[in-house]
C-alpha positions as CSV (number, residue, x, y, z in Angstrom):
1,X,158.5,105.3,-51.0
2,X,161.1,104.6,-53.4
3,X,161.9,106.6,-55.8
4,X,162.6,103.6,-58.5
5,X,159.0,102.0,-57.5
6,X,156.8,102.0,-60.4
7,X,152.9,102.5,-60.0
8,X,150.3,102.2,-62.3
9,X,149.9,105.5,-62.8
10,X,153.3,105.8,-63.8
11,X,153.5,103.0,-65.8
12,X,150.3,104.3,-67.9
13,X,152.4,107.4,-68.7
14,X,155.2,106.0,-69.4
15,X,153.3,103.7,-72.1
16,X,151.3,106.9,-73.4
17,X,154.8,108.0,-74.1
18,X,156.4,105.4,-76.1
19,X,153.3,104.0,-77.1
20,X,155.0,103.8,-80.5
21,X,157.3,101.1,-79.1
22,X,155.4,98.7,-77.1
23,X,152.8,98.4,-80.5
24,X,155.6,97.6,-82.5
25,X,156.5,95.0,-80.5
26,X,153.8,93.4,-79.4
27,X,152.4,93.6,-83.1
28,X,155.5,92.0,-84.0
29,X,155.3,89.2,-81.8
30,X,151.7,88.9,-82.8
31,X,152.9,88.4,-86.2
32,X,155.1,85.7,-85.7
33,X,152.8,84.0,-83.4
34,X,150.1,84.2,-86.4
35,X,152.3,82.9,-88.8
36,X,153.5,80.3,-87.3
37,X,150.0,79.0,-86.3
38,X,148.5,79.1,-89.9
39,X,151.9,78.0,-91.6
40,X,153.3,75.5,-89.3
41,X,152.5,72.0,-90.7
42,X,149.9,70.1,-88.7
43,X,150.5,67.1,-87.2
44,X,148.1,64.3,-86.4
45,X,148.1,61.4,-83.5
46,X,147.3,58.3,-83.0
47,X,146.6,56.8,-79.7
48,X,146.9,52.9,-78.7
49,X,146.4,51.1,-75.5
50,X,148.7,48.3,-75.0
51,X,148.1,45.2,-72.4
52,X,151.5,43.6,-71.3
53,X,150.8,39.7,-72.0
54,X,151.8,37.1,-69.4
55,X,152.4,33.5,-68.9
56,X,150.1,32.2,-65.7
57,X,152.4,29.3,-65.2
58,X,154.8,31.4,-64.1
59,X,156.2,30.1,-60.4
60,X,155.5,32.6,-57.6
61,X,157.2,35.2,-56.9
62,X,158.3,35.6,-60.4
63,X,156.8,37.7,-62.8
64,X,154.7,36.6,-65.7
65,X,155.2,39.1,-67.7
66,X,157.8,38.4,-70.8
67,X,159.9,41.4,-69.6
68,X,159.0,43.4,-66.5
69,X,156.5,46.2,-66.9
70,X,160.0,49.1,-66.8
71,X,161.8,47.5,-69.4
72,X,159.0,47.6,-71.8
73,X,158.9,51.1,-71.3
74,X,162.7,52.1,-71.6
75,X,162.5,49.3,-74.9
76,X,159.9,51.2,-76.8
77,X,162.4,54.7,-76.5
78,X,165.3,52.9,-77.7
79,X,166.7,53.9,-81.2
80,X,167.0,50.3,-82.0
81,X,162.9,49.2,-81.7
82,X,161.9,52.9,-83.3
83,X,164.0,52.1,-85.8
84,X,162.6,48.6,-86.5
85,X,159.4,50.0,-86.0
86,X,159.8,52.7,-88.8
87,X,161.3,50.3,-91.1
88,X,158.0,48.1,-90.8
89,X,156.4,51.0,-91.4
90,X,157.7,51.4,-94.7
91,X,160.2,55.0,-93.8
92,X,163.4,54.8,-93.7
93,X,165.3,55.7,-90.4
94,X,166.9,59.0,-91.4
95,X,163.7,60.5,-93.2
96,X,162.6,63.1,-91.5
97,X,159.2,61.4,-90.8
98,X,161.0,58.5,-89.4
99,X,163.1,61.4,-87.4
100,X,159.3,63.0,-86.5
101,X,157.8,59.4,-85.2
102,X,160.7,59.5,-82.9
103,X,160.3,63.0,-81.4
104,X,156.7,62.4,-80.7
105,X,156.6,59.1,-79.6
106,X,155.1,59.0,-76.2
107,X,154.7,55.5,-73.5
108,X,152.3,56.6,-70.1
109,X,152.4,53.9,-68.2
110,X,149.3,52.5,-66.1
111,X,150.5,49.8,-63.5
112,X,147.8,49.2,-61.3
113,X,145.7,48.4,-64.9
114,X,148.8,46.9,-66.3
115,X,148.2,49.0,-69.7
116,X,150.4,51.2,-71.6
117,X,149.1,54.3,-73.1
118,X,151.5,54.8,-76.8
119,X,151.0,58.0,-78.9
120,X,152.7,58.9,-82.9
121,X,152.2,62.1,-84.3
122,X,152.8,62.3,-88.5
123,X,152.2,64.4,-91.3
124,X,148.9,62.4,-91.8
125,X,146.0,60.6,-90.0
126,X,146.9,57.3,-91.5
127,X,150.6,57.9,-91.4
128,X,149.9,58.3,-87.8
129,X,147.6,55.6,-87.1
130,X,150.3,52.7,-89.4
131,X,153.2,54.2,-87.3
132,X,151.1,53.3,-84.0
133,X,150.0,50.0,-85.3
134,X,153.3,49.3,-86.2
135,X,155.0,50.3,-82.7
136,X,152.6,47.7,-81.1
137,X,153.1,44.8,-83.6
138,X,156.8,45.1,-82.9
139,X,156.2,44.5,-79.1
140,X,154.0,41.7,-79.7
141,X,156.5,40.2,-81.9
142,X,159.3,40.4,-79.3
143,X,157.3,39.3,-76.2
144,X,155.6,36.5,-78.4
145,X,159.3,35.2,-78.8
146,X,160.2,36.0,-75.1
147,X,156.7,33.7,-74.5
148,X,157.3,30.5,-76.3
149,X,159.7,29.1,-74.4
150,X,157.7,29.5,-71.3
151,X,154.8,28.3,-73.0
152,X,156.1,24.9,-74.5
153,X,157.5,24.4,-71.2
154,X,154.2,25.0,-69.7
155,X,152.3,22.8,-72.5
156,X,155.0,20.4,-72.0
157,X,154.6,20.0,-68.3
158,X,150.2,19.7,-68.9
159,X,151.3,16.9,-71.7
160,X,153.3,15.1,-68.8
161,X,150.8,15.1,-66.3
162,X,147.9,14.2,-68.6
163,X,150.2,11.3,-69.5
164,X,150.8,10.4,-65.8
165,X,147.0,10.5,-65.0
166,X,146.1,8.7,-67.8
167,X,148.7,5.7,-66.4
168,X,147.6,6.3,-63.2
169,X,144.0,5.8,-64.0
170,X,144.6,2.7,-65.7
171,X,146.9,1.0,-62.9
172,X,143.6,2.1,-60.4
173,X,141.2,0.3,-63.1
174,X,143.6,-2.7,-62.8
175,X,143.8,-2.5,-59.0
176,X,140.2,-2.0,-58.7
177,X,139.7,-5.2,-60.3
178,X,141.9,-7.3,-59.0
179,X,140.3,-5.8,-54.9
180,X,136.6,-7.0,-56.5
181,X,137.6,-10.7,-57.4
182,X,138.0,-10.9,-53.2
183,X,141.2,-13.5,-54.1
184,X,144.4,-13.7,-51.7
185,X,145.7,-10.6,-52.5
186,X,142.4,-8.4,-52.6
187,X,143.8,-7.2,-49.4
188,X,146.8,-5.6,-50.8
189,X,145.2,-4.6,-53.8
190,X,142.9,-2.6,-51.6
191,X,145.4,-0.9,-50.0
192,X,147.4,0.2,-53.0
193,X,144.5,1.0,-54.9
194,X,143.8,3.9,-51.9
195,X,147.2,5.5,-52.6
196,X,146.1,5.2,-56.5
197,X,143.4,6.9,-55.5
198,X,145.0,9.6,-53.9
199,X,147.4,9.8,-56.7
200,X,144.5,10.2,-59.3
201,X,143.0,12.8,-57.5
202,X,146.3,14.7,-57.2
203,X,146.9,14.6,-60.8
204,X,143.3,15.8,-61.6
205,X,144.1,18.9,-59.5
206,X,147.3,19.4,-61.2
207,X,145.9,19.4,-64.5
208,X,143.1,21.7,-63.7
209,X,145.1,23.7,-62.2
210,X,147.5,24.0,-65.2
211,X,144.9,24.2,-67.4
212,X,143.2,27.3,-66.3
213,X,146.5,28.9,-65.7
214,X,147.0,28.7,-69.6
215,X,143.7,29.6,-70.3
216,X,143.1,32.9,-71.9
217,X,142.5,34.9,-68.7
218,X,145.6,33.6,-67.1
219,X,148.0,33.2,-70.2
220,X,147.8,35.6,-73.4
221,X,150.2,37.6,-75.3
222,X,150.8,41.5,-75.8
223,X,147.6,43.0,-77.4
224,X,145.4,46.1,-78.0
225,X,142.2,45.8,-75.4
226,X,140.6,48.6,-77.5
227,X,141.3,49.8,-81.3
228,X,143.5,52.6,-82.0
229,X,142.2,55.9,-81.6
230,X,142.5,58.4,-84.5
231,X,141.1,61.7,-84.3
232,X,140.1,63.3,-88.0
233,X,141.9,66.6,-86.9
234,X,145.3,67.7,-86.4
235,X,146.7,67.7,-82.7
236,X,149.4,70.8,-83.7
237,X,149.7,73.6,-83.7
238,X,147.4,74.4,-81.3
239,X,146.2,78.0,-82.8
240,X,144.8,78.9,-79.6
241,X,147.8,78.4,-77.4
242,X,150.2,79.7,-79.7
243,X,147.7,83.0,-80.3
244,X,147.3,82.8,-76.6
245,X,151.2,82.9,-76.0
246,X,151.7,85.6,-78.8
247,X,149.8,88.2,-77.0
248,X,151.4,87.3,-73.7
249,X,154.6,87.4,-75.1
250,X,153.9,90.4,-77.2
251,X,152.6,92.5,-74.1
252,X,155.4,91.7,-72.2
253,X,158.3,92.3,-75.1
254,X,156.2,95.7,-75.1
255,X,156.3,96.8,-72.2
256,X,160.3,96.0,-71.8
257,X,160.5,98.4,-75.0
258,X,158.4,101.4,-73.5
259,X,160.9,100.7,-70.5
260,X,164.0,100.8,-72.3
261,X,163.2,103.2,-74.1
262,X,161.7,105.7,-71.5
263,X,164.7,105.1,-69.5
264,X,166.8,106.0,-72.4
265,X,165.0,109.2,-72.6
266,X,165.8,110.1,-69.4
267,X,169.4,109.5,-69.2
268,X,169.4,111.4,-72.3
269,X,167.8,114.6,-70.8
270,X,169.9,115.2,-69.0
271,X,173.0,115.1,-71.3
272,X,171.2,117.9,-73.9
273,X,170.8,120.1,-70.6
């Protein structure tokens, strides 16, 4: 046994001593943690659900996405888009709640489901809600710009091979003609009009296959799969944690006062012996 080991026994008496202290600490702490629960300003959020958009004309290997899925997230907690985001918003980007938006502005990222979990905290529930709205029509503006050019070249590219199939049918029409007549060169027609064939059927493909890859479950732009969740009351301060804290806080602020100060006691004993 040591003689500086502290038991419960001894720690009980030593609080029944400077029981005087440890209360007016831990009611001190208490106080503050009250206070600040039931004073602080509360803050509201607003969730949204983002879904990267993507080009499915992409080539393989490359990904359709207008900006890979990283980028996105390290754009959205740039200073530049949160400030473009609070100025379409209507706050200017030194006002504090432009400065709040900011601080509380949160991006989880799912990959395997491709979303994008966002969350705004303001003074407000529809502050909060327009500053979350806001931070996803910016995205969708910038990949929408990042898109087009993909996206004419992919509508070009269905333009040219409708346009090639549409020649390539009518040269088979004329061919198939020409092998029905059974004149001199039905022979030769017959033989190019099986590569025509081929040709047609190759074009057909292509265009199908362009076709569905810009159709809506292949090709489509940034959006919200589900509408922005806004809870009706505020998200901070959390009473309960901050009461919670208080009295662990307080208790332990307490008991390093009843410590101190029974310590001091001793060495002071001593001194008036």
């Amino acid at each position: 046994m040591h003689p500086d080991e502290i038991y419960l026994i001894d720690l009980w008496r030593l609080l029944a001593r400077q029981w005087r202290g440890f209360a007016i600490a831990l009611l001190a702490v208490l106080a503050l943690a009250v206070a600040y629960a039931f004073l602080a300003k509360p803050r509201y959020e607003a969730t949204a659900w983002v879904q990267v958009g993507q080009v499915g004309t992409a080539p393989a290997g490359q990904d359709p996405r207008p900006e890979p899925f990283q980028r996105v997230l390290d754009r959205l907690q740039t200073r530049s888009f949160q400030d473009e985001v609070t100025q379409s918003a209507g706050l200017a980007p030194s006002s504090p709640e432009a400065s709040a938006y900011r601080g509380s502005l949160k991006a989880e990222p799912s990959f395997y489901a491709g979303l994008i979990k966002l969350s705004a905290r303001a003074a407000s529930p529809e502050q909060a809600k327009r500053l979350a709205l806001a931070t996803v029509e910016r995205l969708q503006a910038i990949h929408g710009q990042l898109q087009a050019e993909p996206l004419a070249q992919a509508q070009a590219r269905l333009d040219e091979v409708q346009a090639d199939l549409r020649t390539a049918t009518t040269e088979r029409d004329g061919l198939q003609q020409v092998a029905g007549t059974g004149q001199g060169n039905a022979v030769a027609a017959g033989l190019l009009l099986a590569s025509k064939d081929t040709e047609v059927r190759e074009l057909r493909n292509s265009r199908s296959d362009l076709a569905a890859r810009m159709g809506a479950n292949y090709t489509f732009g940034t959006s919200m799969p589900w509408p922005i969740y806004q809870p009706d009351h505020p998200v901070a301060p959390n009473r309960v944690l901050i009461l919670g804290l208080g009295v662990l806080g307080g208790l332990g602020l307490g008991l390093f006062v009843a410590v101190a100060l029974d310590a001091r006691r001793r060495v002071a004993q001593p001194m008036r012996g």
